[in-house]
C-alpha positions in Angstrom: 19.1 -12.7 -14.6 20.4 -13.2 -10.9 18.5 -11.3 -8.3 21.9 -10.2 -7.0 23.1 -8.3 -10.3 19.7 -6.5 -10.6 20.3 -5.5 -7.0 23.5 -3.9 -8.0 22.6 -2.1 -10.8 19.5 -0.9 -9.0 21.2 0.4 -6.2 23.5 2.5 -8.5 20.5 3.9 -10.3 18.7 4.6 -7.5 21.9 6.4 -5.5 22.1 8.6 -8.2 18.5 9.3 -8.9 18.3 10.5 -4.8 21.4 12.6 -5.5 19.8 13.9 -8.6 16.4 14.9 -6.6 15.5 13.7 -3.8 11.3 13.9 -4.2 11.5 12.2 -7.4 13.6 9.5 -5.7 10.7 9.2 -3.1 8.1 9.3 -5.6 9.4 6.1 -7.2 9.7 4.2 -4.3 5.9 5.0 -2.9 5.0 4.6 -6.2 6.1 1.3 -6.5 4.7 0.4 -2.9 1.2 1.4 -4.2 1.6 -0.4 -7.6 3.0 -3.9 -5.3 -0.1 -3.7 -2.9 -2.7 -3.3 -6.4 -0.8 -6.2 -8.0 -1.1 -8.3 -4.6 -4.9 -7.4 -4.8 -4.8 -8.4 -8.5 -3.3 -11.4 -7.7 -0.8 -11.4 -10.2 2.3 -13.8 -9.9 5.2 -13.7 -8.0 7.1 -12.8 -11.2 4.9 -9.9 -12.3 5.5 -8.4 -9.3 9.4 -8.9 -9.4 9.5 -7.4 -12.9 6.9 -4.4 -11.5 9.0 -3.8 -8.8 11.8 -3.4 -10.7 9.8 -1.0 -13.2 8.3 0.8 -10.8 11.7 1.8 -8.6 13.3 3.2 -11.6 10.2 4.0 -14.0 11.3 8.0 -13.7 15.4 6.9 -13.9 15.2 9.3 -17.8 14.8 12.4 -15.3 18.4 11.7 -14.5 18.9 13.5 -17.8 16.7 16.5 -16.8 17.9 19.5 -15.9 18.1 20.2 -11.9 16.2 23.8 -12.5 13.5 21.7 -14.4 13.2 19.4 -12.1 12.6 21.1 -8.9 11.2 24.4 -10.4 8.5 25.3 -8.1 6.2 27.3 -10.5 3.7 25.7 -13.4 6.7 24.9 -16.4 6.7 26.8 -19.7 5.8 24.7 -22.5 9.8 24.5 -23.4 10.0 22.8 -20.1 7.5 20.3 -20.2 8.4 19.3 -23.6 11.8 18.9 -22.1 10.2 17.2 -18.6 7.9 15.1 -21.0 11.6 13.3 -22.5 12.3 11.2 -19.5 11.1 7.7 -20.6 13.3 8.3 -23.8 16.1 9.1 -21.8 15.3 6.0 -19.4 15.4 3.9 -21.8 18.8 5.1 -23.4 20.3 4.7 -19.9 18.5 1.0 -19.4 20.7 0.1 -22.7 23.8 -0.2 -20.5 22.1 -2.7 -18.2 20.6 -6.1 -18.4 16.7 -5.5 -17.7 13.6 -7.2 -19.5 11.4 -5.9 -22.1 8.3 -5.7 -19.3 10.8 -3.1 -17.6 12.1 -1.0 -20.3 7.9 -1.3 -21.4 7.1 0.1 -18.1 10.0 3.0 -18.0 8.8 4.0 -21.8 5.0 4.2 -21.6 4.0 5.0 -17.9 2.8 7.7 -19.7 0.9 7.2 -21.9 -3.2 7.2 -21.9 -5.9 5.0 -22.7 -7.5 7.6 -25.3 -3.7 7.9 -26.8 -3.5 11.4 -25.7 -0.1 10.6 -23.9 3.5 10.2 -24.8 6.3 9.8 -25.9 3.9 7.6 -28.8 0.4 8.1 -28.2 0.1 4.5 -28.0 -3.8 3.9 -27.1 -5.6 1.4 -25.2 -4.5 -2.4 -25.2 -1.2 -1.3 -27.3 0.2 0.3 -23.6 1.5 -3.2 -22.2 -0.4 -4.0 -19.0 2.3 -3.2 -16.7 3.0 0.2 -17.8 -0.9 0.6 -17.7 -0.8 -0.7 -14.1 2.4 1.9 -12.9 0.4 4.8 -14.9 -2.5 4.7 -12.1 0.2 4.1 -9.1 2.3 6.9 -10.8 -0.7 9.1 -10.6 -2.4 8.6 -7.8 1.2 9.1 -5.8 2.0 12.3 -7.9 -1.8 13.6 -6.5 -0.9 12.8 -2.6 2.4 12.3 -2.7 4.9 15.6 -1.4 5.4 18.1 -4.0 6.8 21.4 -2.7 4.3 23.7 -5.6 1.3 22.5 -3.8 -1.2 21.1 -1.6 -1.2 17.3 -1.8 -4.8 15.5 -2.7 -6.8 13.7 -0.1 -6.6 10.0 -0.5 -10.5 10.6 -1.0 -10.0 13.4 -3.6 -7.3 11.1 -5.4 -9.9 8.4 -5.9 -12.4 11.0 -7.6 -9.8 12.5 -10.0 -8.5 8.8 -11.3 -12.5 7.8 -11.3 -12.9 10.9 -13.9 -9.9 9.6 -15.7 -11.0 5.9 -16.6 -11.9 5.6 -19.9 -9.7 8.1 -21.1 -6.4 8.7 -19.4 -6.4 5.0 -17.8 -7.6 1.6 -18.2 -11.4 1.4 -17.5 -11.1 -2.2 -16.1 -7.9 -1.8 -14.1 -9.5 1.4 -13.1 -12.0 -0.5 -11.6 -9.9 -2.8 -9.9 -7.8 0.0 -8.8 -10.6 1.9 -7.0 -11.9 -1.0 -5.3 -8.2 -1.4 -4.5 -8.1 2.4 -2.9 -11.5 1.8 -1.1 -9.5 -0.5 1.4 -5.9 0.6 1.7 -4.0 4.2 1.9 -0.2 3.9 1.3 1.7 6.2 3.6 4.1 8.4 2.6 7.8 8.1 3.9 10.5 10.8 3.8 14.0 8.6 5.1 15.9 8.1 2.1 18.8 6.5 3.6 15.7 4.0 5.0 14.5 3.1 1.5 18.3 3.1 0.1 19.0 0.1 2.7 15.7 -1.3 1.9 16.4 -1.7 -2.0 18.9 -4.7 -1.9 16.9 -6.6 -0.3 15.0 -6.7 -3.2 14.7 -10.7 -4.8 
């Protein structure tokens, strides 16, 4: 697909996913600045990293779907909630049907959540059944959701981050991209950024 219609389409997504909520807006974008720098440490090629990119930015779009309250509820949700919250890669993937992405992009949107042990959803799919990239966005989704801005709590250390995903190989994540991942953490932090007009103007120049 030309670089310039996926450009398009993910500006409009993202312009409405900022509107939508603004922290989950922000959330993709540092998530999929974590998941770039891990790839460029994994050394994986140029078009990888276009099609993670891609995933990454709009790997949350189902919560377009979600109801506003839901979304930027302060409080612990009630289990109606969550089973609501816990539809958005469904939903993504009903809104990626009226646009012309690849299957590594709808994989990424539909399992980012899913775990290793196949304790996750929306298929408790387990282990080397998760395709690699959505494994990959899981630990960058994570590890930005622990340090990232939330307004219900205290953000993680980039320290205490590293501990909590080191608990979680084996059964939430990967064990051998956990690896990588932590060796990854040991020698970068990504920052977090607040401008959201910033990152809208940064998105098209996307390739």
């Amino acid at each position: 697909m030309p670089s310039i219609i996926k450009n398009m389409e993910l500006c409009f997504l993202m312009r409405q996913l900022s509107k939508k909520d603004e922290l989950t807006f922000l959330h993709s974008y540092r998530v999929t600045k974590i998941a770039l720098s891990f790839a460029s440490f994994l050394k994986l090629t140029d078009e990888e990293k276009r099609e993670l990119q891609f995933g990454a930015l709009i790997h949350d779009i189902g919560k377009l779907h979600i109801p506003v309250h839901i979304l930027t509820k302060r409080g612990k949700l009630s289990e109606e909630e969550f089973a609501q919250m816990k539809k958005h890669p469904l939903f993504g993937i009903q809104i990626l049907q009226l646009y012309h992405v690849s299957s590594e992009i709808f994989h990424i949107v539909l399992y980012h959540h899913e775990r290793w042990d196949g304790n996750g959803y929306p298929y408790n799919q387990k282990g080397e059944n998760i395709p690699f990239l959505a494994r990959l966005v899981a630990l960058a989704d994570s590890l930005e959701a622990m340090t990232g801005i939330r307004p219900y709590r205290a953000s993680l250390t980039w320290e205490e981050a590293y501990e909590e995903i080191k608990r979680g190989a084996g059964t939430q994540f990967d064990p051998q991209l956990t690896s990588s991942f932590l060796e990854w953490m040991e020698n970068t932090e990504i920052p977090i950024e607040q401008n959201s007009e910033t990152i809208m103007q940064a998105i098209p120049m996307i390739s």
